[in-house]
TIROSE-384449 format. One record per residue (C-alpha): x negated, y negated, z; residue in one letter; residue number from 1; chain. Coordinates in pm, whole numbers. Each point is the difference from the previous one (the first is absolute). Layout:
BEGIN
x, y, z, aa, i, ch
X, Y, Z, A, NUM, A $
...
// end
This chain:
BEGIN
x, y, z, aa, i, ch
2923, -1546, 986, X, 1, A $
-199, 186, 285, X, 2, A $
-164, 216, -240, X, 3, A $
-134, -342, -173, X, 4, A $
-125, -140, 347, X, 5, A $
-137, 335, 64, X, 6, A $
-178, -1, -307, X, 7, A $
-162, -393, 19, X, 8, A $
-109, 124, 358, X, 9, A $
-162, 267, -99, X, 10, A $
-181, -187, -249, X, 11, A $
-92, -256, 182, X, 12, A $
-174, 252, 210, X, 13, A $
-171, 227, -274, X, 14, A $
-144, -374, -126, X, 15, A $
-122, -104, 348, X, 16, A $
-137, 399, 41, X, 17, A $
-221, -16, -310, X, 18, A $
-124, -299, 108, X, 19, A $
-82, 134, 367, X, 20, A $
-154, 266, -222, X, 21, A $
-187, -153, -253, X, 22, A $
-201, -246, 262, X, 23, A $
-86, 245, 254, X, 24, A $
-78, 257, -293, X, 25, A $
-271, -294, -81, X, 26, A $
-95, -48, 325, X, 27, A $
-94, 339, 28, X, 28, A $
-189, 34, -324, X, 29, A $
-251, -293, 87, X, 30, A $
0, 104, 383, X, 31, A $
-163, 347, -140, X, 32, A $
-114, -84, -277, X, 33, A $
216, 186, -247, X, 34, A $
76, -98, -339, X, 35, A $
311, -190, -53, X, 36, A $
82, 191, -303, X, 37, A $
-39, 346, 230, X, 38, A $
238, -169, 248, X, 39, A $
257, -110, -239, X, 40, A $
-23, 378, -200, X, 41, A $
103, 168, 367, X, 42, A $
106, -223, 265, X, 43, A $
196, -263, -129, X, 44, A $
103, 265, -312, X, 45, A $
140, 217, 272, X, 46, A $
195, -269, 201, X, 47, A $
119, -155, -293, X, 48, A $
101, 349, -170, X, 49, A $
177, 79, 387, X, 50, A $
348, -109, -81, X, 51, A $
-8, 176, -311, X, 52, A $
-128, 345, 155, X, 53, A $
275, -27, 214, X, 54, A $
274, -54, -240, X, 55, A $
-98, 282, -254, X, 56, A $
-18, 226, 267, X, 57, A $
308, -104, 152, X, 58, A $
200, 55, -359, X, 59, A $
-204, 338, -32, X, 60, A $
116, 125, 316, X, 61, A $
413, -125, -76, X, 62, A $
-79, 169, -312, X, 63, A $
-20, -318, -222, X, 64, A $
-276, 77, -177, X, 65, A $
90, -249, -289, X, 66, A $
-61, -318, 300, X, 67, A $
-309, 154, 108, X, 68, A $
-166, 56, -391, X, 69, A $
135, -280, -82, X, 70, A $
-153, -208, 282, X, 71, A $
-307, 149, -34, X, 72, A $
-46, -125, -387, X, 73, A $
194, -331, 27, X, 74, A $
-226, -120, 275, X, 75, A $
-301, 95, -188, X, 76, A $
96, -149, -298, X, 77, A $
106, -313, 203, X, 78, A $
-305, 1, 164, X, 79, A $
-216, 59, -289, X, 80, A $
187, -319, -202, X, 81, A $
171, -224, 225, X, 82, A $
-218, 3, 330, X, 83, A $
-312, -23, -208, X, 84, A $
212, -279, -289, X, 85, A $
51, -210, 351, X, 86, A $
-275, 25, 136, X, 87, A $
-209, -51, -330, X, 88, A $
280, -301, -69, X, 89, A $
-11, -104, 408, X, 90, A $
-420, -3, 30, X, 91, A $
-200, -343, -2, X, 92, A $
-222, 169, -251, X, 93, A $
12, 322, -218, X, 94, A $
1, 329, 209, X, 95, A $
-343, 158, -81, X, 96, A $
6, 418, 23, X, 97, A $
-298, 135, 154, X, 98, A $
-235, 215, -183, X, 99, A $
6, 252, 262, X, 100, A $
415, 24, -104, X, 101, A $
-85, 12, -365, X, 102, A $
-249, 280, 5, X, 103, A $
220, 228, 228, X, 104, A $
347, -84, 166, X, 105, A $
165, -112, -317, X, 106, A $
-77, 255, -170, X, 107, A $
85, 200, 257, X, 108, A $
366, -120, -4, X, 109, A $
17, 23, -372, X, 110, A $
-94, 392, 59, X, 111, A $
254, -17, 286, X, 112, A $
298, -114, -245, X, 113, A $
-190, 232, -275, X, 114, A $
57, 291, 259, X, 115, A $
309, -29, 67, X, 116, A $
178, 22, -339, X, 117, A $
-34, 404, -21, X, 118, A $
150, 29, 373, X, 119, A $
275, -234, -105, X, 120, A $
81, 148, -325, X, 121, A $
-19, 360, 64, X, 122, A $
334, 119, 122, X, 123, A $
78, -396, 148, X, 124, A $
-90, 137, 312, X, 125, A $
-259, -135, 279, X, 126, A $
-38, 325, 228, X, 127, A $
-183, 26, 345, X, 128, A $
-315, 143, -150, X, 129, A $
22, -332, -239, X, 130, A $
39, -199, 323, X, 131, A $
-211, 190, 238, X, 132, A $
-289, -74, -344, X, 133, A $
103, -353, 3, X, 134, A $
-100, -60, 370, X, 135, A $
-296, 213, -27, X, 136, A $
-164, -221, -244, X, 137, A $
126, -339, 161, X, 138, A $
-221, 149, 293, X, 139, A $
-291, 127, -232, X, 140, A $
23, -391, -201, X, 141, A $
12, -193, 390, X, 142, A $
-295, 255, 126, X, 143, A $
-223, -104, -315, X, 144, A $
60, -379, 67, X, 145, A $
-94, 47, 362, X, 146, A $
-301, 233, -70, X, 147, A $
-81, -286, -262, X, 148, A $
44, -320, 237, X, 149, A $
-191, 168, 283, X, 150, A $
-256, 121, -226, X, 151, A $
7, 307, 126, X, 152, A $
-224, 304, -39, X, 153, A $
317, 218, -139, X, 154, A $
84, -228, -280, X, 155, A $
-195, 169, -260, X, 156, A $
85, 382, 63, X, 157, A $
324, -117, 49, X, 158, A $
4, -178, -321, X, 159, A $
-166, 263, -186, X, 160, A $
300, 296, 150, X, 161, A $
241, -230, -144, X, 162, A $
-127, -47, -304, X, 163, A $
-83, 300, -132, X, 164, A $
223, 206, 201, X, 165, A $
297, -131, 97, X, 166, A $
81, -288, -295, X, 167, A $
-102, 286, -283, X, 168, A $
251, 276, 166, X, 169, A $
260, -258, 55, X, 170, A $
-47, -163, -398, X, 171, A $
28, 418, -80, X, 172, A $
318, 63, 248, X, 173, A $
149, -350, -185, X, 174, A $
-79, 133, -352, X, 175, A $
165, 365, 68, X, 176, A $
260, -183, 128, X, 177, A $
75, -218, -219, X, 178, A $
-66, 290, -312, X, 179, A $
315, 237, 146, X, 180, A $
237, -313, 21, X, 181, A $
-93, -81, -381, X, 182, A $
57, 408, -116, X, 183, A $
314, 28, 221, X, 184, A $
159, -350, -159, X, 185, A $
-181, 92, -368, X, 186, A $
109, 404, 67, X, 187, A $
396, -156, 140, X, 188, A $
35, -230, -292, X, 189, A $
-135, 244, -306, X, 190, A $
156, 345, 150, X, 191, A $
// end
């Protein structure tokens, strides 16, 4: 029974959080003039993503690393169906996507989910370098939308390293990866 009221409270105070978050994340948006869409892709996408982070790495470090994967791609696929179904179902009008979100951070999250297929399938295994790669682009994807909301003068070298550096050798590391898994399950299963 105290685990139940434990749980309600704790509810009750992620819900009143997010709120917290979502109207000063707004606030600060219009008080600097930043798009609402860059706010909501860092800000409230961090806070929001904060209970999460700390679960998954809580299970990682007691060595539950089925709660932590898991976590990871049940909240996204909650997120991606039932957060946007309610709010889609909960709006006064239909939710509109910005252009800006078309032409580059959905796609971006399809190549995301795209990306990660070869690191999940080779071996089943997420290793540090995986990790330490994971957080390396979050950083690289939230230092393009800041470059791109200030309008600042780095944006286009910045855009051009990643695009015809880093994306090509990471598509190639992907691909290589992806090849030996194929020939070690084709070479396992024929030999």
């Amino acid at each position: 029974m105290i685990q139940f009221l434990y749980f309600c409270l704790g509810l009750a105070a992620l819900v009143g959080g997010a709120e917290l978050l979502v109207r000063g994340a707004s606030r600060l948006a219009l008080s600097y003039g930043i798009s609402p869409l860059v706010v909501g892709l860092t800000i409230v996408a961090f806070g929001t993503s904060a209970p999460e982070l700390a679960v998954s790495v809580g299970s990682a470090l007691k060595g539950e690393a089925d709660i932590a994967v898991g976590n990871v791609v049940g909240s996204n696929i909650f997120n991606i169906l039932s957060v946007l179904g309610f709010s889609a179902v909960g709006a006064p009008t239909t939710l509109t996507v910005s252009p800006a979100a078309l032409a580059f951070d959905i796609p971006v999250m399809i190549a995301v989910a795209i990306a990660c297929l070869p690191v999940f399938f080779t071996g089943s295994l997420i290793s540090r370098w995986n990790g330490l790669l994971f957080l390396t682009y979050y950083v690289a994807y939230t230092a393009y939308l800041i470059l791109l909301a200030s309008r600042h003068d780095a944006l286009v070298p910045f855009s051009a390293v990643m695009g015809w550096f880093v994306m090509p050798l990471t598509a190639i590391t992907l691909l290589m990866l992806a090849y030996r898994h194929w020939r070690a399950v084709t070479g396992a299963s024929t030999g």
